[in-house]
N, C-alpha and C positions, 0 to 999 in steps of 0.2 A: 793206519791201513789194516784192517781184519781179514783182507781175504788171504792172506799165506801167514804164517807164523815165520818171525822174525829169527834169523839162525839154522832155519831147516833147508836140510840137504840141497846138493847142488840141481835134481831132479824135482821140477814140477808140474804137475795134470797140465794139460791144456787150457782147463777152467783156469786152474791158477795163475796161468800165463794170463789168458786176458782178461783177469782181476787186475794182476800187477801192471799191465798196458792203459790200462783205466783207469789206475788209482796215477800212474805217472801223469798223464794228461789230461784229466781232471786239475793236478797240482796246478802242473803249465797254464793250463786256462787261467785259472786263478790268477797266478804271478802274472802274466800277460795283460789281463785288464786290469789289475792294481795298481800294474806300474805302465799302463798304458804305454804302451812300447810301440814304436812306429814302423808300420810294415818293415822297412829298407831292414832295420836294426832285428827282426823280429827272429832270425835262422841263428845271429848268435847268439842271443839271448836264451831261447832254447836250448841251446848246443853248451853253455854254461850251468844251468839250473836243472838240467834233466839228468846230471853226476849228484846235485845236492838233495834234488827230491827220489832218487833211486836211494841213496846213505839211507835216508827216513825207514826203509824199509830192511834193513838192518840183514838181508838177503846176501848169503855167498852163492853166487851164480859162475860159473865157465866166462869167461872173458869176451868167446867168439857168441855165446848165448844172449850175457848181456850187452854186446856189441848188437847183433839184432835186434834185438828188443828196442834196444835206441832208436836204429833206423827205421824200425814199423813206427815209432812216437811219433818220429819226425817227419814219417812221411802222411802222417794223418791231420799230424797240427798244421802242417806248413803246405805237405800236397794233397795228392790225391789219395791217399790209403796205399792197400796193398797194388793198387794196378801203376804206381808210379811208375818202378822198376822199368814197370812196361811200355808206360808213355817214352819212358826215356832210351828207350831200344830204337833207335834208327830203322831198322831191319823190320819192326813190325808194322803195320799198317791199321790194321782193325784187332781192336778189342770188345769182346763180346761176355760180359756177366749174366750169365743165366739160375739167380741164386747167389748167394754166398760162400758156395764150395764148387762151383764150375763157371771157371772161365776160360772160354776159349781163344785164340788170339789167329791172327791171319798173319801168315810170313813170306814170303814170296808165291802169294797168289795158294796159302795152303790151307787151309785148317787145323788146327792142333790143341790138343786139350793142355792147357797150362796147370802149373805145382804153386800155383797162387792161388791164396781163399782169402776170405773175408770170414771176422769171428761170426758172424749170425747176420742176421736180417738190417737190426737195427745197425750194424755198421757199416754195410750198403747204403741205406738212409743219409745216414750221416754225411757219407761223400758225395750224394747224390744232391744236397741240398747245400756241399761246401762248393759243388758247382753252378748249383742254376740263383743263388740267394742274389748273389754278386749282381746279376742280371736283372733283377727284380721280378722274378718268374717262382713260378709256386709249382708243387706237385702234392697230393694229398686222395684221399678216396673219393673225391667231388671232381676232381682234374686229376684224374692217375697216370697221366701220360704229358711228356715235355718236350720240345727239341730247344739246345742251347748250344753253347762251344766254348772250347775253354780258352782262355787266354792268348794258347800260341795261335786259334781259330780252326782245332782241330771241332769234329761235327759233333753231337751227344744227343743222344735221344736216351731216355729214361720212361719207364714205366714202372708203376708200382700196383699191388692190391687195391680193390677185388680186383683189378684186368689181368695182373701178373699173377697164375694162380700158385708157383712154386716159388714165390720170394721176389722182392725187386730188382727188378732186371735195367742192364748199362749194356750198348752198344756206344760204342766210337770210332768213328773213322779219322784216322790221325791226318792231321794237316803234315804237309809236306815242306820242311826248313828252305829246301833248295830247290827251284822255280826253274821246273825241268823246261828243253826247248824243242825243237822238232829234232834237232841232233841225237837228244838225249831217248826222244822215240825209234829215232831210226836204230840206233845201236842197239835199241831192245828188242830190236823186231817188230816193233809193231806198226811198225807201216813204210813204204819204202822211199827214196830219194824222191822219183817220179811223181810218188803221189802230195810228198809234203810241197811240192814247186806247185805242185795241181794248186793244191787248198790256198798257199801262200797268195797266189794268182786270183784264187775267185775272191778272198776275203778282202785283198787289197781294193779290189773291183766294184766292192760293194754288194757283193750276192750273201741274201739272206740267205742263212744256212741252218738247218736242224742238225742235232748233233744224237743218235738215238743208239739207245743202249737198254741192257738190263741192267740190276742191281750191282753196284761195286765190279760196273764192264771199266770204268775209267774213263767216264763221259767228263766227267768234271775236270779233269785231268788234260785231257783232249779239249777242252774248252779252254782252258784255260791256255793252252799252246798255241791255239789255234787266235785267240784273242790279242795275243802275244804280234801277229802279221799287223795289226791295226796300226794307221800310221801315227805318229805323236802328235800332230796337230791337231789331231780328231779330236771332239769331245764328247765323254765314254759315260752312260751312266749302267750302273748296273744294280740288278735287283736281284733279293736273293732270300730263304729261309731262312739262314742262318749265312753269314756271309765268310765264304771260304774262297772265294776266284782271289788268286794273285795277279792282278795285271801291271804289266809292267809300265806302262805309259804316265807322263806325269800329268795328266788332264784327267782325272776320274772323277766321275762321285757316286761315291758306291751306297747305295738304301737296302734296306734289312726289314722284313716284315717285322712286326708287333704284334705279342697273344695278348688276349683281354687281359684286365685286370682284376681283380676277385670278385667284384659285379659282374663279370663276363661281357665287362664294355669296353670300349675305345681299342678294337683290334685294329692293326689296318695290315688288311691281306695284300700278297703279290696282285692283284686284279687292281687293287686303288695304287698301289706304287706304278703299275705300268703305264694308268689313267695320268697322273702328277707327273709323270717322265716327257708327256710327250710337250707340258712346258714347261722345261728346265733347257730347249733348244737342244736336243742332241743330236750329235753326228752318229751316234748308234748306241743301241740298246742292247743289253745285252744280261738275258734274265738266266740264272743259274739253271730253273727246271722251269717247265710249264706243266701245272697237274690238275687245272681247273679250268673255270669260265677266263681266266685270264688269257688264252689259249686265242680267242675272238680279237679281246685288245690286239694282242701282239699281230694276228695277221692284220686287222685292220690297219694298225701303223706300218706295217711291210708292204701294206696295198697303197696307201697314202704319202709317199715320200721317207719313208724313216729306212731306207735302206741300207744294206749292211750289218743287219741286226742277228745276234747270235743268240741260241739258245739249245737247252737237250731237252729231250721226253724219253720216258719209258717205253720203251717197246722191243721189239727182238729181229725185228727185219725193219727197212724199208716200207714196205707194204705195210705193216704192222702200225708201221709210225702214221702214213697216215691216217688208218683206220682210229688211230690213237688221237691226232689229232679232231677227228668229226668227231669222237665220245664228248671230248673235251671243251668244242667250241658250239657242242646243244646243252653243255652244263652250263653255260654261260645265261641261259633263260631266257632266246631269242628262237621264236619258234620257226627255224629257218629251212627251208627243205633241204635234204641232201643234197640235192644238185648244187644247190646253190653254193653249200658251206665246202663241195669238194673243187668249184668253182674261185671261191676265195681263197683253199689252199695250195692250187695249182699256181695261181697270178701270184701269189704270195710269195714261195718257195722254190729254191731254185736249185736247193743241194741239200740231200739227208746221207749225213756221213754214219755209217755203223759202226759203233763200237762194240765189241764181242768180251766176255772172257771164255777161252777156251777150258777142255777136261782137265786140262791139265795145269789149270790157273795165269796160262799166260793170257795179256789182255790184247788185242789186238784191233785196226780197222779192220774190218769184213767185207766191207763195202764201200764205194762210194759213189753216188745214186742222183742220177739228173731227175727234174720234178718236170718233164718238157711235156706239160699241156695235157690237155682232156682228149680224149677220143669217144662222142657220147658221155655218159654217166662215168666214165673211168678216169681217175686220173692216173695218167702213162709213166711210168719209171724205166728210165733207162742205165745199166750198169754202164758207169765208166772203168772203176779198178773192182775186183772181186777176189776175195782170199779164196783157195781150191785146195781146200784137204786132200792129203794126199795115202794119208795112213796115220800108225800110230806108232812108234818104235817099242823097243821092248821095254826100256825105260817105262813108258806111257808118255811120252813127249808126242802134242801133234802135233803130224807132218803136213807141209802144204807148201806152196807160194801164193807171194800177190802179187797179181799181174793187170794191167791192160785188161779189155774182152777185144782191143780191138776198134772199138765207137767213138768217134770224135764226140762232144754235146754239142749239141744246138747252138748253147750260146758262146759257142766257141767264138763269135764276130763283135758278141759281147765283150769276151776277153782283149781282141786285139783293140777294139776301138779305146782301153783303158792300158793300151800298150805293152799287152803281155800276149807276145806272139810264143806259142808253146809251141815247140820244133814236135812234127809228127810222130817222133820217135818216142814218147812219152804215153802215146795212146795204143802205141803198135804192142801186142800182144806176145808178139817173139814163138807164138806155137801155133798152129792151126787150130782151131777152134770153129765148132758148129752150133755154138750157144751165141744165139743173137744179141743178149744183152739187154732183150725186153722180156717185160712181164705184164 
């Protein structure tokens, strides 16, 4: 090894630092594929040979120095680099690399600039491609952009140069070990008893439901709870970008979209999985996001018999959603007049649940919104629950409740005929109110 001289001081540059982090595992590679060592065995093997390729370099180092320096080897050979740590933090949720010396991380719905770096460019690369190889997915100046997941089926999008102009950049949104329930929402506040029996009720029932949110509101999350009501003898297919729903049901079968392959052939988008879903015979459908022409599919199977079908879209209100929806279902290349496509979303849809994060990072329902029919060109939304800001504390925590408005839905004769008579008390508002609940 040439890059530190052999005997010098216990103090070394940075450079030297990850000189000697590269000359170690470099070594490891080597020994690794010589002695071809099988994944299971691969942590000890390491953990034995990275004391005898450290000796080679003939280095007195700090103990607790070269104690790190191990765990960076180790966690580049065997994981993810420097953001392991981080993966392995319970507590954080989103990891965000903007560069090799700014990563930021999300902790309880927060932001915060993390004391993790990465040596340079190319050792972003390196991790970037210890994740998506596995997969058989590519990222390069021709494709400089990727979505994959990693193992536990946490989310990973990746971009690199020219698109990434300050260094290659890693966003992750961490999968979650434990398969929260509506119990586990209510105690967070994010939506209340009354409303989880609501949803529990229409999903049992069979009502297509939209699940619509902003970025990292906890639509998926909410889906995946809400997915959770479906009964077991149902059979569930789901489609997805990257597939991250944990459903608990033992009837599933879950399809994952496909990127091309280095011809830029054989893709098959969420649009051909939803087309193939409707025979595979399913009791309901159930697609991570809708962000395309697939948008059509899915109402037409909603319109057709496939009822009980769940999905989320982006959007920021109710309304929003379905303006979201018509973008979505003329990107589909069917040159359908308005009326018509807000026609199919109306008979289509029967509940668009809003997912929020608030200022203050907590995620919450906002809404939750009957689809009851057209009036003319309009299709009519009616509030069932609605969250009411109320202020902000000094903290910065927002304040509010979610309540009732007060409005039975429509298909409330829907509900009872599938045996779930919901005591009046559930829709009664408990305050006086002069917001009708339409829009």
């Amino acid at each position: 090894m040439n890059a530190v001289n052999p005997g010098t001081p216990q103090r070394l540059t940075g450079q030297d630092l990850i000189r000697l982090k590269k000359f170690l595992a470099d070594n490891l590679v080597r020994a690794l594929e010589m002695e071809n060592v099988a994944p299971a065995q691969r942590h000890a093997f390491v953990q034995q040979n990275i004391i005898r390729a450290f000796e080679q370099t003939q280095l007195r180092l700090p103990e607790e120095v070269r104690n790190e320096i191990f765990r960076q080897v180790n966690d580049d050979l065997l994981g993810f680099g420097p953001i392991q740590p981080l993966l392995d933090d319970p507590d954080i949720s989103e990891i965000m690399v903007n560069g090799p010396k700014k990563i930021f991380i999300e902790m309880k719905g927060q932001l915060t600039k993390s004391n993790v770096v990465f040596d340079d460019d190319d050792h972003v690369l390196r991790i970037i491609d210890r994740i998506i190889l596995p997969l058989g997915r590519r990222v390069d100046a021709d494709s400089p952009t990727v979505d994959a997941r990693l193992p536990d089926g946490s989310r990973v999008n990746a971009v690199v140069r020219p698109v990434a102009i300050d260094g290659p950049s890693i966003t992750i949104r961490k999968f979650r070990k434990d398969k929260l329930k509506a119990e586990d929402l209510i105690n967070f506040g994010s939506l209340t008893k009354p409303m989880a029996d609501f949803l529990e009720a229409c999903v049992k029932s069979r009502f297509n439901i939209i699940i619509s949110g902003g970025t990292g509101s906890g639509k998926t999350t909410l889906l995946n709870v809400m997915s959770g009501f479906i009964p077991e003898d149902e059979r569930i297919i789901t489609i997805e970008d990257a597939a991250e729903l944990q459903l608990q049901q033992d009837h599933v079968m879950r399809m994952e979209t496909k990127s091309p392959n280095v011809d830029g052939l054989h893709a098959v988008t969420i649009r051909e999985l939803v087309k193939n879903s409707l025979r595979m015979r399913p009791d309901r459908i159930v697609v991570g996001e809708v962000r395309g022409g697939e948008a059509l599919d899915m109402l037409q199977a909603m319109n057709t018999g496939h009822d009980g079908s769940l999905t989320t879209v982006h959007s920021n209100s109710p309304r929003d959603a379905i303006s979201r929806l018509e973008t979505l279902v003329l990107m589909a290349g069917m040159d359908l007049p308005l009326k018509v496509v807000r026609q199919q979303i109306s008979s289509a849809i029967d509940l668009i649940v809003q997912q929020s994060r608030l200022k203050d990072g907590q995620r919450k329902v906002t809404s939750i919104t009957e689809v009851a029919g057209m009036e003319g060109d309009i299709v009519v939304l009616t509030d069932i629950f609605k969250f009411n800001q109320t202020g902000i504390s000094q903290d910065g925590k927002v304040l509010g409740e979610l309540r009732p408005t007060g409005i039975r839905p429509l298909f409330t004769p829907r509900l009872e005929s599938s045996g779930y008579k919901l005591g009046a008390e559930i829709f009664m508002s408990g305050k006086s109110t002069t917001d009708s609940g339409r829009r």
